[in-house]
C-alpha positions, 0 to 999 in steps of 0.5 A: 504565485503559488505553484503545484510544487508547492501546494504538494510540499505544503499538503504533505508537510500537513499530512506528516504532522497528522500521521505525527500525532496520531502516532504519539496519541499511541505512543508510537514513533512517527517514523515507524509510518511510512507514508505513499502517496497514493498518485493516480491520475497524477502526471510525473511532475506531481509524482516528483514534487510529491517525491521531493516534499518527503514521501516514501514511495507513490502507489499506482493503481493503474498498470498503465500509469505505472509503465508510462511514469517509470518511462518517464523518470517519474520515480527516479528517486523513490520506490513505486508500488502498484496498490490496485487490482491486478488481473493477472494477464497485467502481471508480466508488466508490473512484476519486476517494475515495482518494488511492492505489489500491496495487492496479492488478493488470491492464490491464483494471483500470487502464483503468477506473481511468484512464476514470472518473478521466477523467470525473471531471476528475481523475488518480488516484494508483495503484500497479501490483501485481505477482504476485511469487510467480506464484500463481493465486489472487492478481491482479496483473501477471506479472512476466514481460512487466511492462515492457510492462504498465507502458509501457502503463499509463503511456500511460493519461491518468487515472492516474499510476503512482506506484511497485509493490506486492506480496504475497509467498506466505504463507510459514512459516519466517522471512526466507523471503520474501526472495527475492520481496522481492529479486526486486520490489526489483530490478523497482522499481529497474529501472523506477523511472525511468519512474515519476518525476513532477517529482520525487514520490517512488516507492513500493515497498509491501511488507511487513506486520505479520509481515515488514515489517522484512525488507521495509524492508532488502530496499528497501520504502519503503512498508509496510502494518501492520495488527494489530502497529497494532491487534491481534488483532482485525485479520483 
């Protein structure tokens, strides 16, 4: 009998073969990809079978989940991210709990961040979220002025911006979206310099269960998988 833990150790395998030839196709290492499985709706035991089969890290976009998983155990042998919207009165409770905040999407929010990372005693890791298709339903820096939305967020003492994220617009035809995943690989090559921090490595997340592929050979060193990981059940 086939058990959950194992479909997930078999999906993932599947999935690191993918981002495996997609990097080679640029003439990319496959490690330089880090992969996070993207564990919404996920219970702790897929969280740790998703772990045990070789992911990176796992992403949460509920706050919710993310406190109730870590108080399970849950990442006890991996990072945990949080790659949903943030409202900044949830800030408290996710600040200092993950290891990376991919989506820091305005001023506002990285100065709350960067005040209660402060008052803890500690700097947080985030990732500055770009608005790459312009859409008003989606939070994130505009992409014009966002070199000034990053100076800026690169003066805030609580926190260390560690690379960009983004979510292109839900698109319908293939390889669609890769004028946005061209337009942010050029942002991030043109900022990336500001971003080092003694040599850490700088993140690009982009790319999902969907178009994660495409993402990796348009620069993506960073992607998020969710239900390519868990399945069907992933929202």
């Amino acid at each position: 009998m086939t058990t959950v833990s194992t479909c997930i150790a078999d999906n993932v395998a599947e999935v690191r073969g993918r981002i495996a030839d997609a990097a080679i196709s640029v003439n990319r290492d496959p490690s330089s990809v880090t992969l996070i499985a993207a564990s919404k709706m996920q219970d702790s035991r897929a969280v740790q079978a998703a772990i045990q089969a070789g992911v990176d890290a796992c992403g949460e976009n509920k706050v919710q989940e993310l406190v109730a998983k870590h108080a399970e155990g849950a990442y006890a042998l991996k990072p945990s991210h949080f790659i949903g919207h943030l409202q900044r009165n949830k800030v408290s409770k996710v600040v200092g709990l993950a290891a990376l905040i991919q989506s820091i999407g305005s001023s506002e929010l990285a100065s709350e961040v960067s005040e209660r990372a402060l008052k803890l005693g500690i700097v947080q890791d985030v990732l500055l979220e770009v608005n790459i298709g312009g859409e008003a339903s989606k939070s994130g820096y505009a992409v014009d002025g966002f070199e000034d939305s990053l100076e800026s967020a690169l003066t805030l003492r609580g926190i260390r911006v560690r690379g960009l994220m983004c979510i292109p617009p839900v698109v319908e035809v293939g390889r669609a979206n890769s004028e946005y995943f061209d337009r942010m690989a050029k942002i991030f090559v043109d900022n990336q310099h500001k971003m080092l921090h003694n040599g850490d490595v700088t993140y690009l997340s982009m790319g999902m269960s969907g178009d994660f592929e495409d993402a990796i050979r348009h620069g993506a060193n960073m992607v998020r998988v969710g239900r390519a990981i868990f399945g069907s059940r992933y929202g």
